[in-house]
N, C-alpha and C positions, 0 to 999 in steps of 0.2 A: 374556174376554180373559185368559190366563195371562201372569204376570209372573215375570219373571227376573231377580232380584236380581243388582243388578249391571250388567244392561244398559241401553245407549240405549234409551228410551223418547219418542216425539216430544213435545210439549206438547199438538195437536192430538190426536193419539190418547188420550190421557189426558181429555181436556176430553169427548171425544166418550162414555168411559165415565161420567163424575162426573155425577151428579145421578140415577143409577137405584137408590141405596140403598134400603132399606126404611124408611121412616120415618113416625112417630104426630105427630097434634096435639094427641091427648088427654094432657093432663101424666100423671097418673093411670095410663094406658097405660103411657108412660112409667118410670114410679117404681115402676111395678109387673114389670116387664119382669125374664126373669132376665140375670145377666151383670155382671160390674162397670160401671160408669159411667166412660167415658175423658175427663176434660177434655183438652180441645184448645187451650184457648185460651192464651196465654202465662204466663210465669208470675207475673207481678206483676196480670193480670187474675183468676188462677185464687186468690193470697194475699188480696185485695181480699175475695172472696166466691167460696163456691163451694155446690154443693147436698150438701149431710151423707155423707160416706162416697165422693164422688168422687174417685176418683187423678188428679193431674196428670202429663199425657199429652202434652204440649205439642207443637206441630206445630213452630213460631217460637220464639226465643229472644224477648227482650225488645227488642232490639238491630235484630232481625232482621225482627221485626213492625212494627219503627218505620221503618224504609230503606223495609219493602214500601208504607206509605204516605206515604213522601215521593216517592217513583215515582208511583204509584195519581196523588198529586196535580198532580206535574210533568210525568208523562210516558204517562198515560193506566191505565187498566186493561188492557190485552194488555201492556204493560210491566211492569206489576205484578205479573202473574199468570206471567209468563215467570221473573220475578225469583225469585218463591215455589217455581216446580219446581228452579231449577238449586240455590236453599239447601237447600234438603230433599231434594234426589236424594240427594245418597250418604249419608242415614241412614237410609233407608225399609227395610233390611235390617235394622239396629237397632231400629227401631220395631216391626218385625212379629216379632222379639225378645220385645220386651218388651210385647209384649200377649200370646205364647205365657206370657211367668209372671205377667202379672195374669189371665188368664182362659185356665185349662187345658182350662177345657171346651168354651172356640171362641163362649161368648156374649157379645156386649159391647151396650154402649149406648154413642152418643157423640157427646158436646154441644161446640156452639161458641156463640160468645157473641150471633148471629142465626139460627140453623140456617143459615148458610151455606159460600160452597166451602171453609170450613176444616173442617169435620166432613164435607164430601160428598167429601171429597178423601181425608180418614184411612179413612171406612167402604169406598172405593172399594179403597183399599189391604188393607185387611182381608179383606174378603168375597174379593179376588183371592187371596189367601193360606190362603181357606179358613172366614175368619168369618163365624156369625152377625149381622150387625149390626142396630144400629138406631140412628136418628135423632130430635130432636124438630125437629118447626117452629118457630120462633122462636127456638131455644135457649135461652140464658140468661137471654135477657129474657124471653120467656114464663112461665119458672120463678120469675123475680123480680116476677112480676105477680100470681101465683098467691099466692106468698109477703105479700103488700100482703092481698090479698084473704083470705086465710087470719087475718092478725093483726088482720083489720076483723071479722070476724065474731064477734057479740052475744053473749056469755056470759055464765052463773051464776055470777059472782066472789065468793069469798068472801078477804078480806083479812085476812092476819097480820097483828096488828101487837103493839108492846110497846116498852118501853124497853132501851137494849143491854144484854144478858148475859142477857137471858130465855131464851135457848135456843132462838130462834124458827125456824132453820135444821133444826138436832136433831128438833125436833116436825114443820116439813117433811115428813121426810124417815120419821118414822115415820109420820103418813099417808098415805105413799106404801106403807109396808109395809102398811098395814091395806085396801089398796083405794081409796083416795080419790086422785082428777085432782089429781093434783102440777105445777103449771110454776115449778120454780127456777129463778128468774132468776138467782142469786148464782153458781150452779152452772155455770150454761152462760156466765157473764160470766168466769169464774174472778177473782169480785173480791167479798169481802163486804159492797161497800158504802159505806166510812168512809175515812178516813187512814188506815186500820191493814188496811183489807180488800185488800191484796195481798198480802200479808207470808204467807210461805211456798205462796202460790199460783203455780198456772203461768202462764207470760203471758197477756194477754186475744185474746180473738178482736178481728177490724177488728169496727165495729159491725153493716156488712152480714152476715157472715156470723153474727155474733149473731142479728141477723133472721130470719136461713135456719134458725139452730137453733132458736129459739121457734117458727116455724111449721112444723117437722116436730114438734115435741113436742106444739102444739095441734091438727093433723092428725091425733093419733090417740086424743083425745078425745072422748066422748062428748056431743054438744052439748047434750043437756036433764042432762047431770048437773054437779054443782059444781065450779070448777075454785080450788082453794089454791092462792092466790101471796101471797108477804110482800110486805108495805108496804114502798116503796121510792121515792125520788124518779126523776127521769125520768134521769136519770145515773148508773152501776152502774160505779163506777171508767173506764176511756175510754169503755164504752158508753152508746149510748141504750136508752133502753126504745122501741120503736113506739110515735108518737103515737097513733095508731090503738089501741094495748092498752091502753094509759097513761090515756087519756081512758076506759077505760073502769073502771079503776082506781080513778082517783080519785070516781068515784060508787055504788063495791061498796060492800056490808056490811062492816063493819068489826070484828076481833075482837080485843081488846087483850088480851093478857095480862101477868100482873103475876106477880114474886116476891120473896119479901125481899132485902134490901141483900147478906145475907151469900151467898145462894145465887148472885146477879147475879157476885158478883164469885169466887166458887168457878169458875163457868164460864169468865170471860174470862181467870183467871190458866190454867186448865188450856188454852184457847186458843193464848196468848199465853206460854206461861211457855218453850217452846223454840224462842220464834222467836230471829233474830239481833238481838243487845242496841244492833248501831250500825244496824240498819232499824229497829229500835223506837223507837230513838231520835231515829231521822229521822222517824219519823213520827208521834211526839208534836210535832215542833218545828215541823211545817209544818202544827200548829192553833195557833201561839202566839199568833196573833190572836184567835181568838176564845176560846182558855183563858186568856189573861194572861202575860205577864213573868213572873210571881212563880211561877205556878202549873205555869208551863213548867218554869220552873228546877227547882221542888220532882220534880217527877215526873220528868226526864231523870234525875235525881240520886239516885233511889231505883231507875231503871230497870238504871241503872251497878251498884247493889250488889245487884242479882239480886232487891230485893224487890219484885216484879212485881204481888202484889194491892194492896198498899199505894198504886204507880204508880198504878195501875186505880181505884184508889176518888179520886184527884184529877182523874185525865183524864173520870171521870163525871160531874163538874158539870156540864161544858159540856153534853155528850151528852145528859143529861137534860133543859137546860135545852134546848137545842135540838130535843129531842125536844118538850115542852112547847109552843112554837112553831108546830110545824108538825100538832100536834095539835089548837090550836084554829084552823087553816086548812082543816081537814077541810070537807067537806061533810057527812058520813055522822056521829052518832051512834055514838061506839064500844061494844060489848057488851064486858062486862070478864066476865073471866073469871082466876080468880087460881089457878095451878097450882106454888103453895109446896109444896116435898118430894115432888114428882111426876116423876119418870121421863120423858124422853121419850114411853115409848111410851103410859106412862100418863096424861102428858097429853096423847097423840092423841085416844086413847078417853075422855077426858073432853070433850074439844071436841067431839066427833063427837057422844057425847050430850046436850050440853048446848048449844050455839049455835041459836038459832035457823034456822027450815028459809029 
């Protein structure tokens, strides 16, 4: 059926082609397929969560996907579906637009949030245009099925852990240089953690989509080999961690590392020394519970005259003491290992050879 942008098109006639797209069940297939990835689905579904490196493609405004099911529910499905062609008629020329500059080379992939006639409708419009296309069955739910089943799967965890200013992110991240299964959580949360872990961070992802990013990073892991993740509670600034990952967390090997006072707090002033002095300040003030009146006062007020390791070495009481806490709630045994005057990279390669296997 050649289409002519622009012209009447029946609703019938369109229905009669929708549903002959090419489409996989295998996710994998899928994910593996060339072509960008077109989400379809509106855009407050697509902000919610979406699969890693997807465009939003949107078929419906937000607005407009909301009417089509107050129709669907008042006034039937052929109402609804009548409703969906006359919104979307006069952009479909726009649309095939703008998947000419997401995909010059005519391959796409393209997911709705059940594989249903919202991605059989776009791929219908495409392949008539000339594209490649492909489909999944189930769409986004299937992918969000995979992604459950992906953060339930049994691993070699080996757990950072330490007191704050040890460097434990730095060392991360140079075992990642050296070869070793890396999953930051901190990284993909863009949140370090604490009251202070947003502070010159970009905003956070929703937590679904956090999800979506941990289970593409563990997707390309080796499963009989170790996977480094820092200690962390089940809460990463608004995210959760997957109970599923989390539970398995909490019963990993355990590697503490330790360094002197002075090295601890070299690290967090060079952290923290150019963030903004009224966030820093806000965000001393929203632990004054459990730092004290007194101790809140002293560290806003050192924060104010720029002496920021000084701030650091009062706001550590808590942190240690709380650290302390929730150290002997462990389950696991911690292995210490102490990397005073060591380099990140060189205390990768100290972990690497000295942690038990």
């Amino acid at each position: 059926m050649k289409l002519e942008i622009g012209a009447t098109i029946s609703h019938d006639k369109i229905l009669s082609e929708i549903g002959k797209a090419k489409g996989v069940e295998v996710l994998s297939d899928f994910r593996l397929a060339p072509g960008p990835i077109l989400d379809v689905r509106s855009p407050i579904e697509f902000e919610k969560g979406h699969i890693p490196g997807a465009l939003k493609f949107s078929l419906f405004t937000d607005d407009e996907r909301a009417k089509i099911g107050t129709f669907y529910k008042t006034k039937g499905k052929e109402a609804a579906v009548e409703l969906g062609f006359d919104l979307v008629g006069p952009r479909l020329g726009e649309m095939v637009r703008q998947a000419n500059e997401f995909a010059p080379g005519k391959s796409v992939r393209i997911i709705c949030a059940r594989g249903g006639l919202r991605s059989k409708s776009v791929a219908w419009l495409l392949e008539t245009a000339g594209f490649e296309v492909l489909t999944l069955t189930g769409g986004y739910k299937s992918y969000r099925l995979w992604v459950r089943e992906t953060v339930s799967i049994a691993r070699r965890i080996k757990l950072l852990s330490g007191l704050t200013g040890t460097g434990k992110t730095d060392i991360l991240r140079a075992l990642r240089n050296k070869g070793e299964q890396v999953l930051d959580l901190e990284q993909l949360a863009n949140h370090r953690g604490s009251s202070f872990g947003g502070l010159g961070m970009p905003a956070q992802p929703t937590t679904q989509y956090f999800e979506n990013l941990i289970a593409k990073e563990l997707s390309a892991f080796d499963r009989d080999r170790e996977v480094w993740i820092e200690a962390e509670s089940g809460r990463i600034g608004r995210c959760w961690v997957p109970e599923e990952l989390f539970g398995q967390m909490k019963s990993a090997s355990v590697i503490e590392i330790t360094r002197p006072m002075g090295e601890r707090l070299g690290i967090l002033t060079e952290m923290y020394g150019e963030s903004n002095v009224t966030e820093l300040i806000e965000a001393t003030k929203r632990i004054t519970k459990h730092l004290g009146g007194e101790r809140t006062r002293t560290a806003v007020d050192l924060i104010s005259k720029n002496q920021i390791r000084k701030a650091c070495r009062v706001i550590l009481e808590y942190y240690d003491r709380s650290y302390g806490v929730s150290r002997e709630r462990r389950l696991a045994t911690p292995f210490e290992l102490n990397v005073g005057g060591m380099s990140a990279a060189d205390a990768a390669a100290h972990l690497i050879r000295n942690t038990p296997a």
